[in-house]
PDBQT receptor file of N, H, CA, C and O in Angstrom, charges set to zero:
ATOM      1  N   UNK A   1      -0.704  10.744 -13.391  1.00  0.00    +0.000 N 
ATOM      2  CA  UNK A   1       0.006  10.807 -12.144  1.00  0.00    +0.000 C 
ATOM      3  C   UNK A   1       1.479  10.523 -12.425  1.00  0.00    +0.000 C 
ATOM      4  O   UNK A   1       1.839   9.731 -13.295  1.00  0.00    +0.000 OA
ATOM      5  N   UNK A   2       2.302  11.205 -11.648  1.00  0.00    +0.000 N 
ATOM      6  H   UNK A   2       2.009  11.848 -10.941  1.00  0.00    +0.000 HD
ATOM      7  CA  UNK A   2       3.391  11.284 -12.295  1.00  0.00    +0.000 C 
ATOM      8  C   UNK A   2       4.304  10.774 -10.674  1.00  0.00    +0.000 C 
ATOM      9  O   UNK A   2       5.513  10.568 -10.784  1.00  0.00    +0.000 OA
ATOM     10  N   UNK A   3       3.908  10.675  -9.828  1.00  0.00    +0.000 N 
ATOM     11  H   UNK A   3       2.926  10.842  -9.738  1.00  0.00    +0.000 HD
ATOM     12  CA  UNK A   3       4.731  10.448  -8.822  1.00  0.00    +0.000 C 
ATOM     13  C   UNK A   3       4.127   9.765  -7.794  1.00  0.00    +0.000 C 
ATOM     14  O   UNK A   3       3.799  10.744  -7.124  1.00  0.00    +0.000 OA
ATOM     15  N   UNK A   4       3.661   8.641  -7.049  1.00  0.00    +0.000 N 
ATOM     16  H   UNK A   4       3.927   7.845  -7.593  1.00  0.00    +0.000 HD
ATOM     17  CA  UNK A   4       3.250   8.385  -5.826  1.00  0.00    +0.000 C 
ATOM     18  C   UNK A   4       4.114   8.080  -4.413  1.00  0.00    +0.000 C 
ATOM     19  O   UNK A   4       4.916   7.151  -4.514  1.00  0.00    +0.000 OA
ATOM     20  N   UNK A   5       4.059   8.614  -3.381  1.00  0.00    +0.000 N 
ATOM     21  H   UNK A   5       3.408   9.369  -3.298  1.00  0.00    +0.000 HD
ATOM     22  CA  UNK A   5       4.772   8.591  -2.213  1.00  0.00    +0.000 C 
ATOM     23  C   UNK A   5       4.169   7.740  -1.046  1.00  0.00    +0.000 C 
ATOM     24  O   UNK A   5       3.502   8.222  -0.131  1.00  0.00    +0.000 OA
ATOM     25  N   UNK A   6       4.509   6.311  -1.202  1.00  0.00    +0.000 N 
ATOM     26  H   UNK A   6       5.051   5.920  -1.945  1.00  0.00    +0.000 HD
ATOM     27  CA  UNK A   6       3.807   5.585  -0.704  1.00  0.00    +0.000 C 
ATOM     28  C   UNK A   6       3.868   4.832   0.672  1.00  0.00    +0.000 C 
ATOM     29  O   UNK A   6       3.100   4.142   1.342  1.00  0.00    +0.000 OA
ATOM     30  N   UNK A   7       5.390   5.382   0.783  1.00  0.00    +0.000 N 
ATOM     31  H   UNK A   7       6.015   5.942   0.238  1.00  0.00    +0.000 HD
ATOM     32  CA  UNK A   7       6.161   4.500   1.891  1.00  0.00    +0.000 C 
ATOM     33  C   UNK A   7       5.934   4.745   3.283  1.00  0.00    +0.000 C 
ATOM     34  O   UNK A   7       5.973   3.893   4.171  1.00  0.00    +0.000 OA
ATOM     35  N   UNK A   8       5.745   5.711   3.387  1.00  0.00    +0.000 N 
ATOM     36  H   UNK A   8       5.713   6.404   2.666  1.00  0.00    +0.000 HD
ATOM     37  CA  UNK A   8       4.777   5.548   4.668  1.00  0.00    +0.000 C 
ATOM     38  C   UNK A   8       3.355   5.050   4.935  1.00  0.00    +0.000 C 
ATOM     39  O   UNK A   8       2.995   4.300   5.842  1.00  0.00    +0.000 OA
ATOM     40  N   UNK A   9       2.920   5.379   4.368  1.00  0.00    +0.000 N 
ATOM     41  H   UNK A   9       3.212   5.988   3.631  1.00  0.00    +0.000 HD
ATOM     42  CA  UNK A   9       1.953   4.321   4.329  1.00  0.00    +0.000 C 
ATOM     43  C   UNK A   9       1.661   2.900   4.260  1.00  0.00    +0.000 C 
ATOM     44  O   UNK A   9       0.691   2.387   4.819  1.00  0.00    +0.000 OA
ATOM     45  N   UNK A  10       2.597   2.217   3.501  1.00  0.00    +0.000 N 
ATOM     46  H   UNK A  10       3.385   2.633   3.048  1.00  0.00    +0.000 HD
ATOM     47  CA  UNK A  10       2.813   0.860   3.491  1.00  0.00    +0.000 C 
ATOM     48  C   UNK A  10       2.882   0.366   4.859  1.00  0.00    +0.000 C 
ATOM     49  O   UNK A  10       2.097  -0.390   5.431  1.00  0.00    +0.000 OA
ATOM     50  N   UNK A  11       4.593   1.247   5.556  1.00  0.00    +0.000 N 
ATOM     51  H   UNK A  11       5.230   1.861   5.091  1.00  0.00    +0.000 HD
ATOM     52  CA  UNK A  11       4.794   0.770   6.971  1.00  0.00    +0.000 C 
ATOM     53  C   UNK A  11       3.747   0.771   8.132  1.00  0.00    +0.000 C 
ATOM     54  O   UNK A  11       3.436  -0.099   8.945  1.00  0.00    +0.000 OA
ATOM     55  N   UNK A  12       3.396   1.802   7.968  1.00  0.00    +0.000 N 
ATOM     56  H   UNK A  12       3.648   2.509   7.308  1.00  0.00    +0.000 HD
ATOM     57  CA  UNK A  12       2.081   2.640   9.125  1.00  0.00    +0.000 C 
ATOM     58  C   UNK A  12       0.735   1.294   8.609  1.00  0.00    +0.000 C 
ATOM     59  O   UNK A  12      -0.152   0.908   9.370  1.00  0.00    +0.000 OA
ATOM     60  N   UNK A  13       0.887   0.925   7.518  1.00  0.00    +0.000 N 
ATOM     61  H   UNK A  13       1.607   1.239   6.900  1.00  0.00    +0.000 HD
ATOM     62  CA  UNK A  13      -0.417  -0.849   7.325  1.00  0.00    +0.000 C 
ATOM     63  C   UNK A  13       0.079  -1.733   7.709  1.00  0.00    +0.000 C 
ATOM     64  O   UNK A  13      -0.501  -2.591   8.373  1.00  0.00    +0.000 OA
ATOM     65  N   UNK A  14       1.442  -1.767   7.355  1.00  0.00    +0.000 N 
ATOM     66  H   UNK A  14       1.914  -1.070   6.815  1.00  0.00    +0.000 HD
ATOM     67  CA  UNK A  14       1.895  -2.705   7.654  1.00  0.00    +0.000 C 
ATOM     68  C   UNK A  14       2.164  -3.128   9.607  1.00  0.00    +0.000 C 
ATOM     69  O   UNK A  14       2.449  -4.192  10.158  1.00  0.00    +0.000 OA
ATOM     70  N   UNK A  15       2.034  -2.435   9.883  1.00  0.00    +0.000 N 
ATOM     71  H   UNK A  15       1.802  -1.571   9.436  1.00  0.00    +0.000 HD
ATOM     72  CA  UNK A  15       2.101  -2.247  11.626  1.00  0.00    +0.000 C 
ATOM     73  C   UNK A  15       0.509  -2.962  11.778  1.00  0.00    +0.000 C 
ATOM     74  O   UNK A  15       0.526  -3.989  12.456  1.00  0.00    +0.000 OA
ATOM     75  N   UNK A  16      -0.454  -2.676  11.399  1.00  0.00    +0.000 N 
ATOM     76  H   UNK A  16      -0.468  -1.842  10.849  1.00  0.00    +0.000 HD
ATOM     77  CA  UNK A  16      -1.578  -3.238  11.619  1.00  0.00    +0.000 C 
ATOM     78  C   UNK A  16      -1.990  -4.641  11.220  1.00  0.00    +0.000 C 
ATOM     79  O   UNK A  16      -2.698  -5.411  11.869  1.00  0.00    +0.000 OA
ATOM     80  N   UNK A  17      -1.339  -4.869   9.862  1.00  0.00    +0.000 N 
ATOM     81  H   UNK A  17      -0.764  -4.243   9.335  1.00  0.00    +0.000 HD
ATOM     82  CA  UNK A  17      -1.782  -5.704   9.223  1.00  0.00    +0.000 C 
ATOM     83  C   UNK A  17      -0.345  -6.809   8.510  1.00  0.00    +0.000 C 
ATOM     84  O   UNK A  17      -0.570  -7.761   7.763  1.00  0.00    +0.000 OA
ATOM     85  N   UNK A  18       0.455  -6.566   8.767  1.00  0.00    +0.000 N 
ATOM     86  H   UNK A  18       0.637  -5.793   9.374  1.00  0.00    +0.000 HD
ATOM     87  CA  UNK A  18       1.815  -7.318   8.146  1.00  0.00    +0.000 C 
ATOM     88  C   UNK A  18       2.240  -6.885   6.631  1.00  0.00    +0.000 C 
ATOM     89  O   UNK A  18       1.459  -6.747   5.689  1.00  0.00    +0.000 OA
ATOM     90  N   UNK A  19       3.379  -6.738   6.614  1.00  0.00    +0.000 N 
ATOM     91  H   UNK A  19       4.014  -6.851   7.378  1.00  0.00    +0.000 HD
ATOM     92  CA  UNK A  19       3.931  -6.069   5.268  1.00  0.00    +0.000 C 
ATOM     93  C   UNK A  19       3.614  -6.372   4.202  1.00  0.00    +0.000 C 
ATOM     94  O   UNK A  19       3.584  -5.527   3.307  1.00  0.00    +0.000 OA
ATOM     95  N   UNK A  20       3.153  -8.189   3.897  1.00  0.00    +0.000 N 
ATOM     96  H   UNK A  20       3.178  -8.876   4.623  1.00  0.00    +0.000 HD
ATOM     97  CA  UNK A  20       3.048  -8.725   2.884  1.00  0.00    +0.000 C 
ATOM     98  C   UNK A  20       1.584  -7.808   2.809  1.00  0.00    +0.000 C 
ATOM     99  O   UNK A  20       1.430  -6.808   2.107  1.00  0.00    +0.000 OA
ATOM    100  N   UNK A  21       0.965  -8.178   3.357  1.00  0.00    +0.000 N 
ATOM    101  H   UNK A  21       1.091  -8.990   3.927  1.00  0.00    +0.000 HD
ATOM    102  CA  UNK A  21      -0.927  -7.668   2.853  1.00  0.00    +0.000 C 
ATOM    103  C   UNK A  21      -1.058  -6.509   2.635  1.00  0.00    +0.000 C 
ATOM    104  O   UNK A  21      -1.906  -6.040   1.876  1.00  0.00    +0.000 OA
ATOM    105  N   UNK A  22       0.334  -5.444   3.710  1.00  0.00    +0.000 N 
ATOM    106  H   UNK A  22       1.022  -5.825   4.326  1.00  0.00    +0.000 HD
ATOM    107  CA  UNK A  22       0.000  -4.115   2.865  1.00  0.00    +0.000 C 
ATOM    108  C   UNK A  22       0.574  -4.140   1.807  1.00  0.00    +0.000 C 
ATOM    109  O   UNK A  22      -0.285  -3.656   1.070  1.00  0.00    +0.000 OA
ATOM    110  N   UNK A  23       1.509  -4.382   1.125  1.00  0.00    +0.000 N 
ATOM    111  H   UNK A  23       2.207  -4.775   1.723  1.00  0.00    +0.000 HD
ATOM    112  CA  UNK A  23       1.921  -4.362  -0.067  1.00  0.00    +0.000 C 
ATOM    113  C   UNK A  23       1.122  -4.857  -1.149  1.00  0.00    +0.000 C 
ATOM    114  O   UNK A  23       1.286  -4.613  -2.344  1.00  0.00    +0.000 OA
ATOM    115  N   UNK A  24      -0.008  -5.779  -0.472  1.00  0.00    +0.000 N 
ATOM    116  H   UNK A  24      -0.142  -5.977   0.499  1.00  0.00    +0.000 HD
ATOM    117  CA  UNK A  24      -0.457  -6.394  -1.685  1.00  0.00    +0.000 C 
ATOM    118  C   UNK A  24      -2.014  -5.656  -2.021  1.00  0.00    +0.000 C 
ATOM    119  O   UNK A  24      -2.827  -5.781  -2.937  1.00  0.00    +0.000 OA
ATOM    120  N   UNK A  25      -1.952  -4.848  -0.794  1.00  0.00    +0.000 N 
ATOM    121  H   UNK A  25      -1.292  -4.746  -0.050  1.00  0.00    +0.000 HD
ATOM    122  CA  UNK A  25      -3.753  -4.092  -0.883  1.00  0.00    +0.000 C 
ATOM    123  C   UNK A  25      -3.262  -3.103  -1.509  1.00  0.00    +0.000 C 
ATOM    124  O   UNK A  25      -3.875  -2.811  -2.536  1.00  0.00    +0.000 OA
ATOM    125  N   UNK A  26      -2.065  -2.265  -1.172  1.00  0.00    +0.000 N 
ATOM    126  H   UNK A  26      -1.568  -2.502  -0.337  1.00  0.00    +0.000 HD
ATOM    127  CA  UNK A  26      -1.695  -1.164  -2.102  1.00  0.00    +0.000 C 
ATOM    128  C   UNK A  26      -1.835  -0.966  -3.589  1.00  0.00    +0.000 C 
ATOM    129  O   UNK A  26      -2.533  -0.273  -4.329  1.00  0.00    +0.000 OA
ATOM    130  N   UNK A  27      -0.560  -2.165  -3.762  1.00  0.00    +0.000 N 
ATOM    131  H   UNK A  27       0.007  -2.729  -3.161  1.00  0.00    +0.000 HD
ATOM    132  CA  UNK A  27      -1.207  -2.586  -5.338  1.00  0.00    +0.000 C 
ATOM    133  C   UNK A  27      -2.056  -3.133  -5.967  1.00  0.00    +0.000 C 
ATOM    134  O   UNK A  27      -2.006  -3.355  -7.177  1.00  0.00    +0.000 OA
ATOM    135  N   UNK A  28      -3.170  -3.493  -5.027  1.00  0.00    +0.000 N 
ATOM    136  H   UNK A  28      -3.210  -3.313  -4.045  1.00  0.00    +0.000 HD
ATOM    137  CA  UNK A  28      -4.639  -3.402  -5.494  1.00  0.00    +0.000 C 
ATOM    138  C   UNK A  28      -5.252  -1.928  -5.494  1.00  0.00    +0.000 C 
ATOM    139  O   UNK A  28      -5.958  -1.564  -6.435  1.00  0.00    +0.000 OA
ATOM    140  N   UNK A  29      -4.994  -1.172  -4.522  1.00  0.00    +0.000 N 
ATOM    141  H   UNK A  29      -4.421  -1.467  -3.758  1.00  0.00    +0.000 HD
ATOM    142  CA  UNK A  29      -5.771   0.332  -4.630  1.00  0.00    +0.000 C 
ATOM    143  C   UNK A  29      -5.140   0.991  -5.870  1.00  0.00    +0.000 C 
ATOM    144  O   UNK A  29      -5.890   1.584  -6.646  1.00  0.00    +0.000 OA
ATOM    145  N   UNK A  30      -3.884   0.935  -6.103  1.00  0.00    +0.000 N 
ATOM    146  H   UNK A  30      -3.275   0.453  -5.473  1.00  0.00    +0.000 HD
ATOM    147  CA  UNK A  30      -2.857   1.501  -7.178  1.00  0.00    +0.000 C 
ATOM    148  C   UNK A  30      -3.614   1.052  -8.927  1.00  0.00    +0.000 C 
ATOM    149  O   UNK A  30      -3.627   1.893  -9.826  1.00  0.00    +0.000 OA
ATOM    150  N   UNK A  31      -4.073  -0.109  -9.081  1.00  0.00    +0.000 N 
ATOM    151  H   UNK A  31      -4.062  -0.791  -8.351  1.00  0.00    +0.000 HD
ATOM    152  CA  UNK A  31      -4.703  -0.627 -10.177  1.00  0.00    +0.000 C 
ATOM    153  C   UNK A  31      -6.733  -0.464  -9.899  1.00  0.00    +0.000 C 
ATOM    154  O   UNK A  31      -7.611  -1.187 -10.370  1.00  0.00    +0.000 OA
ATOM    155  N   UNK A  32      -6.865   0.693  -9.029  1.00  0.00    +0.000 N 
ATOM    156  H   UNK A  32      -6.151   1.280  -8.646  1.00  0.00    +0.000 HD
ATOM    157  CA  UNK A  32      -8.473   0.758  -8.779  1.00  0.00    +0.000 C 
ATOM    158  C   UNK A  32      -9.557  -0.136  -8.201  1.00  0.00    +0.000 C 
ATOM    159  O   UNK A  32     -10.716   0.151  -7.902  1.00  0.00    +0.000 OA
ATOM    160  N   UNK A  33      -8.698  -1.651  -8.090  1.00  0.00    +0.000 N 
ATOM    161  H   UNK A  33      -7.757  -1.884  -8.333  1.00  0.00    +0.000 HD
ATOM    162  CA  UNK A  33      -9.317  -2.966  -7.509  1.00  0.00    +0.000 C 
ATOM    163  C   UNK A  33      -9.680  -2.752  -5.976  1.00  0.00    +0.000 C 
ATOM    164  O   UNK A  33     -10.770  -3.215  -5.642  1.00  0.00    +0.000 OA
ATOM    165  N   UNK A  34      -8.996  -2.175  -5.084  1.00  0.00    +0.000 N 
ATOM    166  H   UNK A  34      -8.110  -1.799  -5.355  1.00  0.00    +0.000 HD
ATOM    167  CA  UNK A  34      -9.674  -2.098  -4.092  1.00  0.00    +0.000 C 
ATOM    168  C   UNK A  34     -10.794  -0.998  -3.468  1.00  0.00    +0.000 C 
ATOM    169  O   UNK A  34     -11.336  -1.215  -2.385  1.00  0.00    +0.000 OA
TER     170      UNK A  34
C-alpha cells in the first residue's frame, strides 16, 4: 500500500466517538489489531 486517505474518516469517528479514540482505533486497524 502505497497511500492511505484517512482524514475523513478520522473526523466523521471522531464526531461519534472523540478524536483521541478515533485516532487511536485507526492505528489499531492500520497495524491489523482491530
Amino acid at each position: 500500500m502505497e497511500e492511505l486517505n484517512i482524514g475523513h474518516t478520522i473526523v466523521s469517528r471522531a464526531v461519534l466517538v472523540g478524536m483521541e479514540r478515533a485516532v487511536r482505533e485507526m492505528k489499531l486497524a492500520m497495524r491489523g489489531e482491530l
